[in-house]
Every structure is written in structure tokens, then in C-alpha cells.
C-alpha positions as CSV (number, residue, x, y, z in Angstrom):
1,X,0.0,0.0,0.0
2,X,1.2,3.1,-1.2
3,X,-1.0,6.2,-1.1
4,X,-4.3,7.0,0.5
5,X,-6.7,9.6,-0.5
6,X,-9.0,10.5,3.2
7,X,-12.1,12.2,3.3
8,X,-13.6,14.0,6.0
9,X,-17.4,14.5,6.7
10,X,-19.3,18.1,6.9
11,X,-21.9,18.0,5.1
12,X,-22.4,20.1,2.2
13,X,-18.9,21.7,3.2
14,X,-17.9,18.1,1.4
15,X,-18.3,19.7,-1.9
16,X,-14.8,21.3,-1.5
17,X,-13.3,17.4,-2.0
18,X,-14.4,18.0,-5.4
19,X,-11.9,20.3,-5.9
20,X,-9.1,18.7,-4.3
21,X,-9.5,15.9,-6.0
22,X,-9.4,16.9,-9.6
23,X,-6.5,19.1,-8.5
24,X,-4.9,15.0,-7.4
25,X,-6.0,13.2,-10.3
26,X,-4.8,15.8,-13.3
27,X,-1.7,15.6,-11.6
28,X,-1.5,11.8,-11.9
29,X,-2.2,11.6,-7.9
30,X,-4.3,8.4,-8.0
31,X,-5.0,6.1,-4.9
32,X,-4.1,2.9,-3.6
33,X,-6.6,3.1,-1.0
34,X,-9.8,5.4,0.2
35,X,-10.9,5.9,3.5
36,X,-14.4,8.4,3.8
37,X,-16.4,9.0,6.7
38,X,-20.0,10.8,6.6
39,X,-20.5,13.4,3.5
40,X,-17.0,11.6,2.6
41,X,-17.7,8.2,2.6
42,X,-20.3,9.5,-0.7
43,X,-17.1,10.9,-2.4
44,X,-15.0,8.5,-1.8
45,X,-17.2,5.5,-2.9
46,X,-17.2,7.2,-5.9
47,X,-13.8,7.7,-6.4
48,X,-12.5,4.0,-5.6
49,X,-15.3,3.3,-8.1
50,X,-13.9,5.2,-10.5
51,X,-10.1,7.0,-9.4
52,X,-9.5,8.9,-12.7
53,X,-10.2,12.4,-14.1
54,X,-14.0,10.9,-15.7
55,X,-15.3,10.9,-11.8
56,X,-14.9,14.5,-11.6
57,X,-18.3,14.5,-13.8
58,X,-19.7,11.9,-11.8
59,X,-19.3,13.6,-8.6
60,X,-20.6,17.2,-10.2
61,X,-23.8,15.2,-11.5
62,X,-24.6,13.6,-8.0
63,X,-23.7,16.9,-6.0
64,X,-26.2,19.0,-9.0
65,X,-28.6,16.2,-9.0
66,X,-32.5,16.6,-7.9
67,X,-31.6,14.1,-5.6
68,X,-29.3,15.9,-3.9
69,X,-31.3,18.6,-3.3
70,X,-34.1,16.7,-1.8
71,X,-31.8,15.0,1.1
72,X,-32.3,18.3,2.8
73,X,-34.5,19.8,0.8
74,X,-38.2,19.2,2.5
75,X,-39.8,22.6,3.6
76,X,-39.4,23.2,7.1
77,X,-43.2,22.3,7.6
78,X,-42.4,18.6,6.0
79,X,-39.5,18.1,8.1
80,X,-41.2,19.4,11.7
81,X,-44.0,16.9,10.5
82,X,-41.4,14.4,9.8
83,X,-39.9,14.8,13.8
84,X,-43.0,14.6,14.8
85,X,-43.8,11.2,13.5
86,X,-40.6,9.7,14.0
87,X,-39.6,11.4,17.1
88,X,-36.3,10.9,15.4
89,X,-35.1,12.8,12.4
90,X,-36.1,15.3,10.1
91,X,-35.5,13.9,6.5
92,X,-36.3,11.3,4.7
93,X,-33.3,8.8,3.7
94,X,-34.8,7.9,0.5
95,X,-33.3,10.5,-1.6
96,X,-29.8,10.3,-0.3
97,X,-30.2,6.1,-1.1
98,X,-31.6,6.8,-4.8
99,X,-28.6,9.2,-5.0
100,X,-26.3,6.5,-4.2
101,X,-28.0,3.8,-6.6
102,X,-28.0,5.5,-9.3
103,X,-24.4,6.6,-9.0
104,X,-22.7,3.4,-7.6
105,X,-25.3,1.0,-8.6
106,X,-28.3,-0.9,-6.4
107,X,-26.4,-4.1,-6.1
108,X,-22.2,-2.8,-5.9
109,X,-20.3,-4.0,-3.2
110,X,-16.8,-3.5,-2.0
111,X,-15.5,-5.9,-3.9
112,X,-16.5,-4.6,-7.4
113,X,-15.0,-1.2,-6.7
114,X,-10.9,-0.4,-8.5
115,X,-9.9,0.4,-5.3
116,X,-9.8,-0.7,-2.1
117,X,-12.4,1.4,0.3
118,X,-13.0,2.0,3.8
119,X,-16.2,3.2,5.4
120,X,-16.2,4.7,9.0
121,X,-19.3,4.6,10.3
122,X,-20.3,4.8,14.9
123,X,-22.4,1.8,15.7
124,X,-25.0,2.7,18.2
125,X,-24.8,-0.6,20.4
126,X,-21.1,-1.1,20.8
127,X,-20.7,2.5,21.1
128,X,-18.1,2.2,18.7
129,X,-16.5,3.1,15.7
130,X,-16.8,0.4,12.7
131,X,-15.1,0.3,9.6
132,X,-16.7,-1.2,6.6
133,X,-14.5,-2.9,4.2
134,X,-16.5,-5.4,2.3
135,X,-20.3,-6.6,1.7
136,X,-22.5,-4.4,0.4
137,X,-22.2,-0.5,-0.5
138,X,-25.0,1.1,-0.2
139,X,-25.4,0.3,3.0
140,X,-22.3,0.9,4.2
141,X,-22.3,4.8,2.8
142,X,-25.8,5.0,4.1
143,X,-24.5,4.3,7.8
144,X,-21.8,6.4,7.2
145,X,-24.1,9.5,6.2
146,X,-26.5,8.8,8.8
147,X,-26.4,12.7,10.4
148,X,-27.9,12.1,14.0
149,X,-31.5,14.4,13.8
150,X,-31.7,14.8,10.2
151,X,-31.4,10.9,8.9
152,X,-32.6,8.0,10.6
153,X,-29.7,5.4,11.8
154,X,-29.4,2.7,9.2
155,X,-29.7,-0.5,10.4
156,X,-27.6,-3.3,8.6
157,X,-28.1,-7.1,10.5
158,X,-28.8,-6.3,14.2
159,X,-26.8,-3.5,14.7
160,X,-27.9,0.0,14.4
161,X,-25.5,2.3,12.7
162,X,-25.1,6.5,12.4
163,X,-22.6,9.4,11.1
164,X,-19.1,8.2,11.5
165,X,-17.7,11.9,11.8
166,X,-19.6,11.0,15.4
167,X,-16.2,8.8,16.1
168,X,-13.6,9.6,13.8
169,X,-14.3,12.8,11.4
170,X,-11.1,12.5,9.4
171,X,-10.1,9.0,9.9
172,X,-6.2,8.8,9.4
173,X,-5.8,6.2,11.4
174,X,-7.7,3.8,8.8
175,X,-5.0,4.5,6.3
176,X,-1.6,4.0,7.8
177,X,-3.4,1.0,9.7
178,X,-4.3,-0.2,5.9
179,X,-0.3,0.2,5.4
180,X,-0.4,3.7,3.5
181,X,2.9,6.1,3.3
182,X,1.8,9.0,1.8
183,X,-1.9,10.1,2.8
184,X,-3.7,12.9,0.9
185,X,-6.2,14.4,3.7
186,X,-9.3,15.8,2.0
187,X,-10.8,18.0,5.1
188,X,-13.6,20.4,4.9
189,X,-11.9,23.7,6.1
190,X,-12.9,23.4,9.5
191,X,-9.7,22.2,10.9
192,X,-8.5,25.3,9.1
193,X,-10.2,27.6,11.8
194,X,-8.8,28.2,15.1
195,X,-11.2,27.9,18.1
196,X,-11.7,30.6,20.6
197,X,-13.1,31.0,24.0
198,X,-17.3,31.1,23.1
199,X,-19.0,34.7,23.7
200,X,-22.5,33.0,23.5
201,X,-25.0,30.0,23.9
202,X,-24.9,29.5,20.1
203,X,-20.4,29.4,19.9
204,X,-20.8,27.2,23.1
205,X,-22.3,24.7,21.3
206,X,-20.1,24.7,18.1
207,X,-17.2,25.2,19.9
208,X,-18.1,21.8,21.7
209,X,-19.0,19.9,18.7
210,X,-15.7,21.3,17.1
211,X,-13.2,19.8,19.9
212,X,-15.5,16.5,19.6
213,X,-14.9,16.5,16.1
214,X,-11.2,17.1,16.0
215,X,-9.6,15.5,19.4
216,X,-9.1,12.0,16.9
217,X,-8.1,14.5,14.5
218,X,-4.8,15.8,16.6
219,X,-4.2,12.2,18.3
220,X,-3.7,11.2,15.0
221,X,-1.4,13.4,13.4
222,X,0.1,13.7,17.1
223,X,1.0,9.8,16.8
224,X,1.5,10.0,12.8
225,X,4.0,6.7,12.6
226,X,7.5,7.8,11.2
227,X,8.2,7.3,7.7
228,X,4.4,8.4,6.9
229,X,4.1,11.4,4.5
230,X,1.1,13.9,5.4
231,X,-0.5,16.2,3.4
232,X,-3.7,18.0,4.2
233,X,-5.0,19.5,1.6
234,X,-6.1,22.9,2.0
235,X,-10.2,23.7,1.5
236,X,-9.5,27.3,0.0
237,X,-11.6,29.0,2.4
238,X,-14.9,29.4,4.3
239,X,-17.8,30.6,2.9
240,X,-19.6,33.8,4.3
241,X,-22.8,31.6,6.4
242,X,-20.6,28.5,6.4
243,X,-21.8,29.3,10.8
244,X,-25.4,29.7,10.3
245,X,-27.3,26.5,11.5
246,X,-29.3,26.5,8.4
247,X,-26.2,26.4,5.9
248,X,-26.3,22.5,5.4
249,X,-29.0,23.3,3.4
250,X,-27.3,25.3,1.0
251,X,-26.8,23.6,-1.9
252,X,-26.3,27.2,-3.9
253,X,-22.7,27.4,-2.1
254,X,-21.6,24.0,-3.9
255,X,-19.7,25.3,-7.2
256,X,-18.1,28.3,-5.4
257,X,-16.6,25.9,-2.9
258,X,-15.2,23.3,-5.8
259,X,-13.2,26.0,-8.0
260,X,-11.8,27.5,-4.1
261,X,-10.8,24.5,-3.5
262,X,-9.4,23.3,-6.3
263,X,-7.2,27.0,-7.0
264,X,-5.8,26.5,-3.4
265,X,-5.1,22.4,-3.4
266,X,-3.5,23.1,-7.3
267,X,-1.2,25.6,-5.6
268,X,-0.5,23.7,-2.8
269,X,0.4,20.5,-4.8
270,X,2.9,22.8,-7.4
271,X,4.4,23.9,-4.4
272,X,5.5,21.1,-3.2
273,X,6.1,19.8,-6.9
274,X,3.5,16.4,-6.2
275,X,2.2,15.0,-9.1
276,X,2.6,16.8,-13.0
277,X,-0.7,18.1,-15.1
278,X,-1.2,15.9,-17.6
């Protein structure tokens, strides 16, 4: 095992991968190995199903899809109506799984994909972080996507599984486990911002989930085995309500965040003279 593409969750923030990864695959910066978790665990699936410059389209057509703008897409009233109901979640999983069906196919499994993939996903009984690495797809993304409140956890035998960004948001580990020596880290931008004391109720809470999010984050690149090259790719910057609580639902932000993204990864990657355009 050579090189290791890993990609982080957050949500609609996951568009910037896009960018990254044509900036990696123009260059000739192809993958032994994919590890995704959450928004990607979608991206990657792709990618080890297809790890050439083509899946760039691929990627654009599920991100600009209708299906992708009904995963979060219901009108507030739908949604409420939805919690209500369920007591559980506000969306629907139905469109996010015809998303993946049509892109992957119904019936794909680990073992028909180029390359290797790994899915983190946090299973609800163990309390646990699980890694999918063969069976069936669909299911496997699915868990990992699972977003605690908006999607309902996906169940797959007896076990009861939901957002693996819950346990490991940017799972490194996965890789150099998997025996990689050079891992590309496609993160979202948010390990980009430095965290400050919070001022209010609202920064309390992000602030929390952010430390949650990126304690594995640290330990990892804190404990990075010697001999392992890191890159982390950079995200190209946030977008102006990338803090509103209503900005997962922003599909609008999608293409502004793919070209930032790929400018800042192209430079970063000519800097450091990785990889040749084609």
C-alpha cells in the first residue's frame, strides 16, 4: 500500500473534496486506498469506483442532481412533520439512497470497486467506531451518512449504525493501519479555523462539537508513525454563512466551494512539486 486519498465528513462543506480531488487526479495523484467518513464516505465510494479524471463529472452530476437537493430539501413544515412522526429525524433517507443507486449502482459491493475502500461509520450498540471494508455499498455509505437528527440510523443485520464523523471525522488512522505512506487528507476547512473561547449560547455549542470532532483529528497526526508522509490538503476558504445553522441546506454554495478548492489544493500541490498536469 502506497497512497491514500481520506475524506472527512461536513456536510455540504464536502463539496470542497471535489476540488481537491481533480486538483490529485490531473496531476497523476491516484489512490491505492480510500478511506471516507460521513459526506466523505459518498465521495469517496465514488472515487475507488472510479479513481480517474472521468469521476470528476460523476461527482458534479450527484452533487447538482434533484436528488441531492431533496436529502435536505423538505420545507421546514415537512421536516417538523417528519420529527413529529418519527420522534427521530427530520429527512427522509430515500433520496440520499436513490442518489447512491444511481451513482454506484443498487447491487455494488466493496468488492466490485478499482480500489480498495474503507467506510467509517459509529455503531449505536457497541458504542463504537466500525469500519466497513466489504459486503455491500450502499449500506455501508448510508450508515456512514446517517447525520444524528436529520437521517434515521441505518440499520444493517442487528446492529444500528449512524454518522461516523460521530467517532472519527477524518479518519487517518484507517490508512496508515491499511499500510499507506503517503496520505492525501481531503478535510472540509474546518480544521483550518482556530477555536476561541465562546462569547454565546450558540459558539458554546459549536465550539463543543468542534473539539468532539477534532480530538481524533490531533491524536492522530500527534502519533503519525515515522516514515508516513502527510499532506492536508487545503479547503480554499470558508464561505460567508458556512456558521449559520441553516447552511447545510445550502446547496447554492456548492460550485463556489469546488473552484476554491481546487485553486488553493493546485497551488499547494505545485508547491511542493506532487504530481505533474497531464
Amino acid at each position: 500500500m502506497t497512497a491514500a486519498f481520506v475524506l472527512g465528513g461536513g456536510g455540504v462543506r464536502g463539496a470542497v473534496e471535489i476540488g481537491m480531488l481533480r486538483a490529485l487526479l490531473e496531476r497523476g495523484i491516484r489512490p491505492d486506498l480510500v478511506v471516507g467518513t460521513s459526506i466523505g464516505a459518498i465521495n469517496g465510494a465514488l472515487v475507488a469506483a472510479d479513481p480517474t479524471p472521468a469521476v470528476i463529472e460523476r461527482l458534479l452530476d450527484a452533487w447538482t442532481s434533484p436528488e441531492a437537493n431533496a436529502v435536505y430539501g423538505d420545507s421546514l413544515f415537512a421536516q417538523f412533520g417528519r420529527l413529529i412522526t418519527t420522534k427521530t429525524h427530520l429527512n427522509s433517507p430515500a433520496p440520499l439512497r436513490h442518489l447512491l443507486e444511481r451513482a454506484l449502482g443498487a447491487d455494488t459491493r466493496f468488492e466490485d470497486l478499482v480500489v480498495p475502500l474503507r467506510v467509517v461509520a459509529a455503531s449505536i450498540e457497541r458504542a463504537a467506531e466500525h469500519v466497513f471494508e466489504s459486503g455491500p455499498l450502499i449500506e455501508a455509505v448510508l450508515a456512514s451518512a446517517s447525520v444524528p437528527g436529520l437521517l434515521p440510523p441505518t440499520r444493517i443485520g442487528d446492529e444500528h449504525f449512524i454518522d461516523g464523523g460521530i467517532v472519527n471525522s477524518i479518519p487517518i488512522a484507517q490508512a496508515v493501519d491499511a499500510g499507506a505512506r503517503t496520505v492525501f487528507v481531503l478535510q472540509v476547512g474546518r480544521v483550518e479555523t482556530p477555536l476561541t473561547a465562546p462569547r454565546t449560547a450558540v459558539e458554546t455549542a459549536r465550539v463543543a462539537f468542534e473539539i468532539a470532532r477534532r480530538h481524533r483529528y490531533a491524536y492522530d497526526i500527534a502519533n503519525l508513525p515515522e516514515g508516513v508522509a502527510l499532506h492536508v490538503l487545503p479547503s480554499g476558504g470558508a464561505q460567508d454563512d458556512d456558521d449559520s445553522l441553516m447552511s447545510y441546506r445550502r446547496m447554492s454554495t456548492v460550485r463556489r466551494r469546488i473552484d476554491a478548492a481546487y485553486d488553493a489544493t493546485c497551488a499547494f500541490l505545485d508547491e511542493r512539486g506532487l504530481g505533474a498536469v497531464a
